[in-house]
N, C-alpha and C positions, 0 to 999 in steps of 0.2 A: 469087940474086935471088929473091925473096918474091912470090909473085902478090898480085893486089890484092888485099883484104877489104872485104867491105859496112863501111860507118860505120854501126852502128846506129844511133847519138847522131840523127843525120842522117835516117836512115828514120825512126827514130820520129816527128822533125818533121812529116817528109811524110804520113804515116800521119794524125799527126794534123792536118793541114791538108786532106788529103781526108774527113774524118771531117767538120771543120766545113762541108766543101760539100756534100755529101749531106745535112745538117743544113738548109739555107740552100735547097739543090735541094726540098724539099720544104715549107720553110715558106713560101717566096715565091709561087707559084702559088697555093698557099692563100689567101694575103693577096691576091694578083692578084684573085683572082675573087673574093674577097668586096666588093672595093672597087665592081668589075662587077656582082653585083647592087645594089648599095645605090649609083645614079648620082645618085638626086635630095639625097642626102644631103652637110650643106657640109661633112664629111669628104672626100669621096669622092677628089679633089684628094692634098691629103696622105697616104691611107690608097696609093693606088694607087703615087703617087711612091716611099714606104715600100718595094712588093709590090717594083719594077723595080730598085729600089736594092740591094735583098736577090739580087735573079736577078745583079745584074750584079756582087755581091760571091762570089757562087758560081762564077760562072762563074773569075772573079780567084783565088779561093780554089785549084780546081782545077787550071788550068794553072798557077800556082806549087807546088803539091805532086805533080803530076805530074813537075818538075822536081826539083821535090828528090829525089825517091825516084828517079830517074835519078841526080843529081848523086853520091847513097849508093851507088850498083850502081859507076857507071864512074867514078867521081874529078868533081873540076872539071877545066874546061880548064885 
């Protein structure tokens, strides 16, 4: 019997799926507070919805690449 091996193929996904949230974790706050000071501006509306959309793709981004990079170490169920 063979113990398991990482799937690199697999890590590398995750790797790079956490790579895009760390990406997203830092551009969204950015865009959050730039929307915050500029309120009287008729952007402000869509620039902010932008910022939360970004935070709430990062946050998606992460726990799916957290998974995968587990799903690489221990197999699927």
């Amino acid at each position: 019997m063979e113990p398991k091996r990482t799937d690199k193929e697999l890590l590398g996904k995750g790797v790079q799926r956490m790579a895009i949230a760390i990406i997203f974790m830092f551009i969204s706050p950015v865009i959050i507070h730039s929307a915050f000071k500029n309120q009287d501006h008729p952007l402000y509306i869509p620039i902010l919805l932008l910022g939360l959309a970004g935070a709430l793709f990062a946050i998606i981004m992460a726990f799916k690449g957290i998974k995968t990079i587990m799903d690489s170490f221990f197999g699927k169920k």
